[in-house]
C-alpha positions in Angstrom: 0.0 0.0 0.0 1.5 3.4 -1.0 1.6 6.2 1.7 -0.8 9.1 1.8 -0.2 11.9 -0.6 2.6 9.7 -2.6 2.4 8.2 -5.9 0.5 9.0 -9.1 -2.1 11.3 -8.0 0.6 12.7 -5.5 3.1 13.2 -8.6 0.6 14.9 -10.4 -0.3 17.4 -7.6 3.2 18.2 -7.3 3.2 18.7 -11.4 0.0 20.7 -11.2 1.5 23.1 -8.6 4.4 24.0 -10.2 2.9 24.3 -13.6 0.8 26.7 -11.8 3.8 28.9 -10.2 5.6 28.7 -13.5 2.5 30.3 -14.9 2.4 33.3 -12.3 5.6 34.2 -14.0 4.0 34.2 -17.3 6.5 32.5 -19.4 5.1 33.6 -22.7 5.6 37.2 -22.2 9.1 36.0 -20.7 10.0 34.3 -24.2 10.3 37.9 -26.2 11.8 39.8 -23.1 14.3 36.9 -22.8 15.1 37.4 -26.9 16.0 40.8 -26.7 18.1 40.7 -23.8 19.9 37.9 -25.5 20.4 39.3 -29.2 21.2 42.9 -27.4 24.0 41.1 -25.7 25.3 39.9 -28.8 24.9 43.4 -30.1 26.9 45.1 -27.4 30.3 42.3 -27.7 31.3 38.9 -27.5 29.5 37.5 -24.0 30.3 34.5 -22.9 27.4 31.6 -22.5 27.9 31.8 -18.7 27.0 35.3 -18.7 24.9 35.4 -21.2 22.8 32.3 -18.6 23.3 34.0 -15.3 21.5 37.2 -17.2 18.7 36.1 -18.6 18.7 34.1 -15.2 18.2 37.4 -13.6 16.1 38.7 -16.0 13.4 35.8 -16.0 13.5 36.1 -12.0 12.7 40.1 -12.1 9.9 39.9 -14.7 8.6 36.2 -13.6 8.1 38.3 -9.8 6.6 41.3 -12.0 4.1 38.9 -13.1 3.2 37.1 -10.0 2.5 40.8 -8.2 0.5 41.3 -11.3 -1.4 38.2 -11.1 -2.4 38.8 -7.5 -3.5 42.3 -7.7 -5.6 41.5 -10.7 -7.4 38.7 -9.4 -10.5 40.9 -8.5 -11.0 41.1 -12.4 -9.0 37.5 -13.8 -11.9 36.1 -12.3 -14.6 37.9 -14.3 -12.8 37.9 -17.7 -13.0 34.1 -20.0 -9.6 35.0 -21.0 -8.0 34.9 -17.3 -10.6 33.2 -15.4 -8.9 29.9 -15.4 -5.6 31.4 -13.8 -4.2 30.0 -10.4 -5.2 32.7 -8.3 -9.2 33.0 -9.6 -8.8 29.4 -10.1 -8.4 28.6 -6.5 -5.2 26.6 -7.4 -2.8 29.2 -5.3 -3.8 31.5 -2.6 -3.1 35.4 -3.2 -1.0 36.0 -0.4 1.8 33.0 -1.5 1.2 34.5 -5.0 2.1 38.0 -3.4 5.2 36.4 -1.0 6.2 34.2 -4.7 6.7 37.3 -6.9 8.3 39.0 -3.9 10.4 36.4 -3.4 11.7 36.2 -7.4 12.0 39.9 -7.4 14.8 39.9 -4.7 16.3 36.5 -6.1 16.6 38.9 -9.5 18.7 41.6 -7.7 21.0 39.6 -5.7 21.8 37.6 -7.8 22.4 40.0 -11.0 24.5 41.8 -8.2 26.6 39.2 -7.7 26.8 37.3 -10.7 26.7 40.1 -13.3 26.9 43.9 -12.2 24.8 45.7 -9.9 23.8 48.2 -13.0 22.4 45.6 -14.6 20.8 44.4 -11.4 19.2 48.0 -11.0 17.8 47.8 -14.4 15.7 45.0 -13.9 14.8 45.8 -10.5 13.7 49.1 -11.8 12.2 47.0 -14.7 10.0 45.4 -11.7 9.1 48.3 -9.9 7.7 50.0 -13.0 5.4 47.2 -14.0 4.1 46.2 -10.6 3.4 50.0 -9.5 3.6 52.4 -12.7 1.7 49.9 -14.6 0.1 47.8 -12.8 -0.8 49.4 -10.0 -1.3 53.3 -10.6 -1.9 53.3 -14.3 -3.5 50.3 -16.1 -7.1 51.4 -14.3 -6.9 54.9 -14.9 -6.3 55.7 -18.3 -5.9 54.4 -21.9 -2.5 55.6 -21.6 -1.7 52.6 -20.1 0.0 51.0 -22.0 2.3 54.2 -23.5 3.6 54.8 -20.3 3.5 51.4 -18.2 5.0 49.7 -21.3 8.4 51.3 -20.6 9.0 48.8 -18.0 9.2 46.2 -20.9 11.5 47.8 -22.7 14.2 47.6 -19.9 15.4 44.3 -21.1 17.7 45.8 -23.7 19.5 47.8 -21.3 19.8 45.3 -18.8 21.4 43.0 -21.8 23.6 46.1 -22.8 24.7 47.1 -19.2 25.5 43.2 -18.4 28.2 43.5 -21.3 29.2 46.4 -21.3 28.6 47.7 -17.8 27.3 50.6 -19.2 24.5 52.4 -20.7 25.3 53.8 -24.2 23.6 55.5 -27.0 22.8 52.3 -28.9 21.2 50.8 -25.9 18.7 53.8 -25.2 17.9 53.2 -29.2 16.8 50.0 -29.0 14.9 50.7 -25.7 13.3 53.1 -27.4 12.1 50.5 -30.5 10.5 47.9 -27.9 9.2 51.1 -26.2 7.3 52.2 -29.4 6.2 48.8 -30.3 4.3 48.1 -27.3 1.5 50.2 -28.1 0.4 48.5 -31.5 0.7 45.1 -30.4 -1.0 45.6 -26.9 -3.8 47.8 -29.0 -4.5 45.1 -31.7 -5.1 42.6 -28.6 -7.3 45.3 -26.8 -9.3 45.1 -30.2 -10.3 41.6 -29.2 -10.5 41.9 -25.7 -12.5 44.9 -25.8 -16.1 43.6 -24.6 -13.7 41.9 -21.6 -11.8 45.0 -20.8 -15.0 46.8 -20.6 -16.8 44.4 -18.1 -14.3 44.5 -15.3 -13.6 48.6 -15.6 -10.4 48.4 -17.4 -9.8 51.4 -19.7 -8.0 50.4 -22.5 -8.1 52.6 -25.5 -11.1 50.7 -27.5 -13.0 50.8 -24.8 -12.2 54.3 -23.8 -11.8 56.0 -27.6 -13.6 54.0 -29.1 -12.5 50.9 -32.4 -11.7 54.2 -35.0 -9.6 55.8 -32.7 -7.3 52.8 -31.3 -7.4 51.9 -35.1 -5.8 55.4 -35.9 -3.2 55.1 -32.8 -2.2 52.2 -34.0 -1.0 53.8 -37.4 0.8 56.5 -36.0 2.6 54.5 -33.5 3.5 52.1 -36.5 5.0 54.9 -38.5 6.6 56.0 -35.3 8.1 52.7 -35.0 9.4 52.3 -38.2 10.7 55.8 -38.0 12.5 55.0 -35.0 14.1 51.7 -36.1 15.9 53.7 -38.9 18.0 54.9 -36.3 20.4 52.6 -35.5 21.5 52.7 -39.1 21.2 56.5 -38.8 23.9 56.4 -36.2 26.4 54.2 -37.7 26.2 51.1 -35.4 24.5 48.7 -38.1 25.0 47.6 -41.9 22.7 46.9 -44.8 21.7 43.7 -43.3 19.8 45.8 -40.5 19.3 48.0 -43.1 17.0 45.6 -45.4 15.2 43.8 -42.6 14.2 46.9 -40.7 13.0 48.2 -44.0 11.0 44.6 -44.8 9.6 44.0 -41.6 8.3 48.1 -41.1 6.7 47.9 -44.5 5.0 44.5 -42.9 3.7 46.2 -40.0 2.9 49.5 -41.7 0.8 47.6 -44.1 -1.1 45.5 -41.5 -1.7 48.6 -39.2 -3.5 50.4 -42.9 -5.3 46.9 -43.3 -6.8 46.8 -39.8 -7.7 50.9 -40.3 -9.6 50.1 -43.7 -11.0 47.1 -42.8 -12.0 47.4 -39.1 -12.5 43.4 -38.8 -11.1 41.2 -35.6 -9.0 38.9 -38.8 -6.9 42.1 -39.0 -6.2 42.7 -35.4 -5.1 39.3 -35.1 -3.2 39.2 -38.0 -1.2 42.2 -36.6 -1.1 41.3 -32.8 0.8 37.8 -34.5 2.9 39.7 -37.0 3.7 42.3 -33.9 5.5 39.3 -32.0 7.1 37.6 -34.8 8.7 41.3 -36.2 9.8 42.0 -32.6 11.8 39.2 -32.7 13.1 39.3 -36.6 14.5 42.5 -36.7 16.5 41.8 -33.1 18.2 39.0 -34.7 18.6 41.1 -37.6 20.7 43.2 -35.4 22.9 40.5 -34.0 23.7 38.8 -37.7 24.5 42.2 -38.8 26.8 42.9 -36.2 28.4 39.0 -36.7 28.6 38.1 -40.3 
């Protein structure tokens, strides 16, 4: 006879839990952070792999907090939204306050251990990366105003610095520009998802831009913020740090997003808004490994 708690059902309980924890830290989001700190690295030197693993390292454990603190304050409205419902908090699988403790706990993991093991710039970085998006963002902003995302969304563009400053130990010009590109693209892709989630959004009190504005308007935004984007990933060029490779696939993939942002303001339709919200993750990632086979081939 097996003891209580042990075996298969107790192997799957201990599964289910820590598939739950790992999803507090929402390792989705984490995937795209991860890929810019990375290719910035590359961008900034030569880093070795054990650096370039104690980084994102830090990085997963300051933004995987981030998300946890966001997970528990948002529980009042997960649990009224299809999209969220089924999370561990308004699931009942983990109870707020150890979700609360959890992304504490990460968050100070993140800046000890980037302290120690990289530099304590770097360490700030992402610590500063976590205090935006748990109290600009998520606390103070995201219930307030369809700015939300404009402003809060700085806190995801830290990544690139963090990448930068953990070569380097610095912050130079080329890091702020690609800050800035993340920075810029987090309006269009957050706004074509607010498209869909509208109706949600509106339910629990959350004032995103459709919901706030209005479809036309967020439509619009999204445009200009496009053109601002691709005006802004010129830059790098501009300045001298990257080649023709850069060149041609910031060129490719702006037209690309351009394009989608005038399809979704023409046609008005949910296809469109998905189609973008995709494209938005797969360009984000494209044109930063566009960066790092520029800079070594």
């Amino acid at each position: 006879m097996e003891p209580a708690g042990l075996g298969v059902h107790g192997s799957e309980r201990v599964r289910q839990v820590l598939s739950d924890y790992v999803e507090l830290t929402k390792p989705k989001v984490q995937s795209l952070l991860l890929l810019t700190t990375i290719t910035t690295m590359y961008v900034a030197g030569d880093p070795s792999p054990l650096l370039v693993f104690l980084t994102c390292l830090g990085g997963y454990l300051s933004a995987g907090g981030a998300g946890a603190v966001n997970h528990w304050f948002d529980r009042d409205i997960d649990v009224q939204m299809a999209r969220t419902a089924t999370r561990p908090i308004p699931a009942g699988r983990i109870a707020p306050r150890a979700a609360l403790i959890f992304g504490c706990t990460l968050a100070l993991m993140s800046l000890l251990e980037l302290s120690l093991a990289v530099n304590p710039l770097a360490a700030a970085l992402s610590f500063s990366g976590f205090l935006g998006y748990v109290f600009i963002y998520t606390v103070w902003l995201k219930r307030r105003t369809p700015q939300n995302i404009v402003i809060g969304g700085a806190a995801g563009a830290v990544p690139p610095l963090v990448g930068w400053a953990a070569v380097t130990g610095s912050v130079g010009g080329t890091a702020v520009i690609l800050f800035f590109i993340v920075f810029f693209w987090t309006p269009p892709h957050f706004w074509a998802l607010s498209l869909l989630m509208k109706e949600e959004y509106r339910k629990v009190g959350v004032p995103m831009l459709p919901v706030v504005r209005g479809e036309a308007e967020t439509r619009r935004q999204i445009l200009l913020y496009s053109v601002l984007l691709y005006a802004v990933t010129q830059l790098p060029f501009c300045a001298g740090g990257f080649g023709a490779i850069y060149l041609v696939s910031s060129l490719v993939l702006g037209f690309g997003f351009i394009a989608g942002a005038v399809q979704l303001y023409r046609k008005a339709d949910r296809r469109s808004a998905l189609r973008l919200y995709l494209f938005s993750l797969a360009y984000l990632a494209l044109l930063f490994c566009a960066m790092v086979a520029d800079t070594h081939l």
